[in-house]
N, C-alpha and C positions, 0 to 999 in steps of 0.2 A: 772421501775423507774418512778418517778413522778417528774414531774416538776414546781417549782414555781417558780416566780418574788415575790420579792422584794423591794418595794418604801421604802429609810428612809429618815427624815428630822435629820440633826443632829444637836448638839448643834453649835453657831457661830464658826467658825475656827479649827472644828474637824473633817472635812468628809475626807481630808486626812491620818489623824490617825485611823478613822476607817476602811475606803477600806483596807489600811492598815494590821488590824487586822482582818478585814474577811477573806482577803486570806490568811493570814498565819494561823491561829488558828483554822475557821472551814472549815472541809474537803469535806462540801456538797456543799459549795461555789465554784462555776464552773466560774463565771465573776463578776466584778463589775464595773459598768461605774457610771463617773459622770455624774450631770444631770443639767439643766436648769429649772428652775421653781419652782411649789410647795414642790418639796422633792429634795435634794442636792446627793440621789446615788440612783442605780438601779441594784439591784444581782439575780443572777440569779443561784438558786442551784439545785440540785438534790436530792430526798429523795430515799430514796427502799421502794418498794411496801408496803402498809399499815402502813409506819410511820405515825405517829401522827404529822399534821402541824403544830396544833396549840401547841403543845408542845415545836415542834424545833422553831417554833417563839419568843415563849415566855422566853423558858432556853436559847437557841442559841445564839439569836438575839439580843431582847428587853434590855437583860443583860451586854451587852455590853457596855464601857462606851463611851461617847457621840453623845449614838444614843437618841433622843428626843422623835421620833414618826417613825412609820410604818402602812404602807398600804401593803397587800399580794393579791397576784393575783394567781390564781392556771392556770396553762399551760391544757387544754383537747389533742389539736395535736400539733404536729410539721410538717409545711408542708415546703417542698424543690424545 
């Protein structure tokens, strides 16, 4: 599995609506927290091996309505 973060800035008074719609509708969506600062959420999902990021960002994500802008971060380890 591969693991990404997700920064989105959403449009004014939709980050609600969208946390929203990322848990329920995509199923690689593992958390979403709000945030303080330059981007209003922070998701955190799970691909399988060799998916294409930049695809799930772009179909997934980006498509989704009242998401403005995104920043992705790709996960190397997870330490405990």
């Amino acid at each position: 599995m591969q693991t990404i973060f997700i920064m989105i800035k959403c449009d004014l008074g939709k980050a609600y609506s969208v946390a929203d719609e990322l848990v329920q509708d995509v199923e690689q969506v593992s958390e979403v927290h709000s945030t303080s600062g330059q981007y209003d959420l922070l998701v955190k999902c799970y691909l399988k091996d060799g998916a294409d990021i930049g695809h799930f960002v772009n179909e997934k994500i980006q498509t989704l309505s009242g998401i403005k802008d995104t920043f992705t971060l790709i996960a190397f380890k997870a330490f405990s």
